[in-house]
N, C-alpha and C positions, 0 to 999 in steps of 0.2 A: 837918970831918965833920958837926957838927952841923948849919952850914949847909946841906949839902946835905939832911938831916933834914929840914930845918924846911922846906925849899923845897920837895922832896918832900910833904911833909903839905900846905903849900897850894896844889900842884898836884892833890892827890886830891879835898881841900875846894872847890876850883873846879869840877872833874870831877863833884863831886856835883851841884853845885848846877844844872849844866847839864841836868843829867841830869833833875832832878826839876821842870826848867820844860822841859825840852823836849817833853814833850808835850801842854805846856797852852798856848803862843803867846800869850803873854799879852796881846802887843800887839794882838791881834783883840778884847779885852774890850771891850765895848759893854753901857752900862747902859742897860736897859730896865724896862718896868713893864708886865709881861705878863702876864696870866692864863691857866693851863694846869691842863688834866685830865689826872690818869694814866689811860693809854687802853690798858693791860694786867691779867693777872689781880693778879702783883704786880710796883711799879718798886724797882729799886734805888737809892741814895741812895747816892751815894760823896764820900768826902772831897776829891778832884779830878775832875778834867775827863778821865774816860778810864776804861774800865774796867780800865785796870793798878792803881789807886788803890783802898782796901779799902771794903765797904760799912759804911755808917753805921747805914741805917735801909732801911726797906721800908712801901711806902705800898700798899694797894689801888687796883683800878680806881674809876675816880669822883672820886678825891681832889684836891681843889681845892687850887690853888698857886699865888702869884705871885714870878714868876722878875724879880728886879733886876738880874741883870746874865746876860752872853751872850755866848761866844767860842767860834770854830771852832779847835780843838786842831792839832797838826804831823800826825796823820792824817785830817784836813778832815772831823773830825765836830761837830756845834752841839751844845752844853751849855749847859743853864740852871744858874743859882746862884739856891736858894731856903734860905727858910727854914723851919724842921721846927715840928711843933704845940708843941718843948718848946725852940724857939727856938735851936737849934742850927742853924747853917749846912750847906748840903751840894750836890752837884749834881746833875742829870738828866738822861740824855740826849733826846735832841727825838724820838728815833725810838718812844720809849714815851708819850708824852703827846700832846695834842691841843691847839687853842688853841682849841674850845669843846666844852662840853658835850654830849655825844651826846644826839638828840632822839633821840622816841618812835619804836620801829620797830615797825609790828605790822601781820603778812601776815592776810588772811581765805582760810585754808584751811575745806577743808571736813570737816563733823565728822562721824565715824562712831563708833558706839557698838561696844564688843565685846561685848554684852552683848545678848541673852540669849545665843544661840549657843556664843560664843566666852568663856567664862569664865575664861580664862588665856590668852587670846589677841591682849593689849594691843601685842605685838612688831611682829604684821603688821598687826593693824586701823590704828599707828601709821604703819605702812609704808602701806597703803593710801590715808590721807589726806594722804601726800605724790607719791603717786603722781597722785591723782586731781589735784592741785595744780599739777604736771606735766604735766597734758592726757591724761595715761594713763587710759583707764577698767578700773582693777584693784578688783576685788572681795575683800573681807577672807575669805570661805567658799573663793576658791581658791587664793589664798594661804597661808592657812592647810594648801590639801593641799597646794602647789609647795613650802614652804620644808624646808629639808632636817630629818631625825629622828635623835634617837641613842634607837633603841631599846633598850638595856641596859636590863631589869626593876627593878622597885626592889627590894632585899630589905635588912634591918635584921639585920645580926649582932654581940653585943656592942657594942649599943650605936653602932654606925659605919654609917651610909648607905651602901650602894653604888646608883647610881645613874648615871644618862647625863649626859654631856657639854654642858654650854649652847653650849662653843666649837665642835662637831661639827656638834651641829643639837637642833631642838626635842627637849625632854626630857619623856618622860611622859605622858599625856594632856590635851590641850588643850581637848575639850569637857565635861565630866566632874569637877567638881571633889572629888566622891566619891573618886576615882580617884587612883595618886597623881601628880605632875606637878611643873612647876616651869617651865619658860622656854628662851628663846633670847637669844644676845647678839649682837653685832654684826658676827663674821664671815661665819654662815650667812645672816643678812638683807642686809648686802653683796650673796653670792653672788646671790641672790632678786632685787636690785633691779637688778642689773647684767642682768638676763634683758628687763628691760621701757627701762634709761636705756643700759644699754649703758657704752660709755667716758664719760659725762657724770657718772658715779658717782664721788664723791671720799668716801675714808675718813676722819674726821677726829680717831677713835680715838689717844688719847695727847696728842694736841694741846690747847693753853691754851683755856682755854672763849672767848676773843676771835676761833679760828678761825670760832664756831658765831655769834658775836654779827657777823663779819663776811661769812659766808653769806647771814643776815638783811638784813644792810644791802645785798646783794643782790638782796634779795627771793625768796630760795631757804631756805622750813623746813628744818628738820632734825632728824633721828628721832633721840633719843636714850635711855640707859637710867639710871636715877636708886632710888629707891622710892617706896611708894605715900604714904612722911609727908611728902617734901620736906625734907629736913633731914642733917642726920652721924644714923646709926644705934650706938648703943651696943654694947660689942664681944659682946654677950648676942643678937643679934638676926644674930649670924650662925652657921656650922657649915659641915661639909665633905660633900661630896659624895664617895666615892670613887670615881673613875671607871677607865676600864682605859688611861685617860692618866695617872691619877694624882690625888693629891686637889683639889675646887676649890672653893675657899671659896665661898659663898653664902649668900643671906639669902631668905629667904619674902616678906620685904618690895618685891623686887624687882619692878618697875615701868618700862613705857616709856611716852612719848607725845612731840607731836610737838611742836616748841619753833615758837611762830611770831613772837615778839617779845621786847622787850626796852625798857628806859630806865635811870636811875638805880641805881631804886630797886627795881624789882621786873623777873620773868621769865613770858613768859606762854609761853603752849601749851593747846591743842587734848588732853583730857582723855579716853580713849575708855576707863575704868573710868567715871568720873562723868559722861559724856557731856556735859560744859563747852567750850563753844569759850572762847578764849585767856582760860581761868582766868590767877589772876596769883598768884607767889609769893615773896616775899622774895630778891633777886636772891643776896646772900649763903650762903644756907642753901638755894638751890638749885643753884646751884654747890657746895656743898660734899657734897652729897648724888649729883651725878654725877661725881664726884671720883674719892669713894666706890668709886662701882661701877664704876672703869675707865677714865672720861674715855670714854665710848664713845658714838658721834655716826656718822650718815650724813648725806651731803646730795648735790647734785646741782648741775653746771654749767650 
């Protein structure tokens, strides 16, 4: 009896151990001396070769790495094995990284100011100089009347905004800063641009900022929403809107303009409050500032 006990336990200890190389093939290992970028917003770092294997660490985009060794796992995908800033071992997969450094990408769109006119009107003036970018000759004054309104009044009770919809359509008055007002987001300006691109209009709303930085590497801007300081906004710097959808957080700080490049280290874009073509901003704290507001991004095929 105990024999079969014991035979049993190292039939299961076998069982294991198959188990836990079988999806790493180890005899594919090939050591190399590779230099790689993580080429997402963040990679994972796993204790094995597979994402069944638990994450270790998490690297940013940018982050330099040299991979020593390299094996195609039993479901024929390449993993690097590197090691971490705190010298821990771990792996990568090939599908997040690059084997160089991304150069400098940077579109010369053309720049329009919103201003004086349009004093709140950074959504479409941004739309207009991706438009004009496009071959389209769209003017930001008619724009400004195409893109759709949530007229709900503003009125202040106890304290609570009731006010219009950014997801509906422009909210408030857009030439008039006296007046009270506030913005558009990126459904109603979709609608707007799909009127002039048609089906060549891609939403890139929700998706990892690497969607917006791989547009560029097409040489296609991309209108996105952020605010006016570039950075994560403090939770002071926002409040609700009550709408008759229900409430929607916002901030006054909100800001669009049109993304026209990219490297390393910083993000540029076409600036139409500070009338700047491809101002440049701290790649990090620009991304994390459109984060923020939704991840909310157009662009065009």
């Amino acid at each position: 009896m105990r024999g079969i006990v014991k035979g049993s336990l190292i039939i299961c200890m076998l069982f294991g151990i198959i188990s836990y190389f079988s999806g790493m093939n180890v005899s594919a290992a090939t050591i190399v001396n590779k230099t790689i970028y993580v080429n997402v917003d963040v990679a994972n770092i796993r204790s094995g070769a597979s994402t069944d294997y638990k994450v270790v660490a998490q690297l940013k985009n940018g982050t330099k790495l040299v991979a020593f060794e390299q094996f195609t796992n039993s479901k024929n995908e390449l993993w690097y094995r590197i090691t971490l800033p705190d010298q821990r071992k771990g792996w990568i997969a090939s599908w997040v990284v690059k084997t160089s450094l991304p150069q400098k990408v940077l579109l010369s769109a053309p720049l329009i100011s919103q201003l004086p006119e349009l004093p709140r009107g950074c959504e479409v003036t941004s739309l207009a100089m991706l438009l004009n970018y496009a071959g389209i000759k769209a003017d930001k004054m008619t724009l400004a009347k195409q893109v759709a309104k949530d007229p709900t009044p503003y009125r202040k009770v106890d304290d609570k905004v009731y006010f219009g919809n950014p997801n509906i359509g422009f909210v408030g008055d857009m030439y008039d800063k006296s007046k009270p007002g506030y913005g558009v987001y990126h459904k109603p300006i979709e609608a707007l641009t799909r009127k002039y691109l048609g089906s060549r209009v891609v939403n890139l709303t929700g998706k990892p900022f690497t969607s917006v930085t791989n547009q560029l590497d097409k040489k296609k801007p991309v209108w996105i929403i952020a605010n006016s300081w570039f950075t994560k906004l403090p939770s002071t710097q926002f409040q609700y809107f009550y709408t008759n959808q229900g409430p929607v957080k916002i901030t006054y700080r909100e800001h669009s303009v049109l993304v026209t490049g990219y490297d390393s280290q910083y993000i540029y874009f076409n600036d139409p409050l500070t009338n700047e073509k491809n101002r440049k901003i701290n790649r990090t704290n620009f991304v994390a500032a459109w984060e923020q507001m939704g991840k909310q991004a157009i662009s065009y095929n």
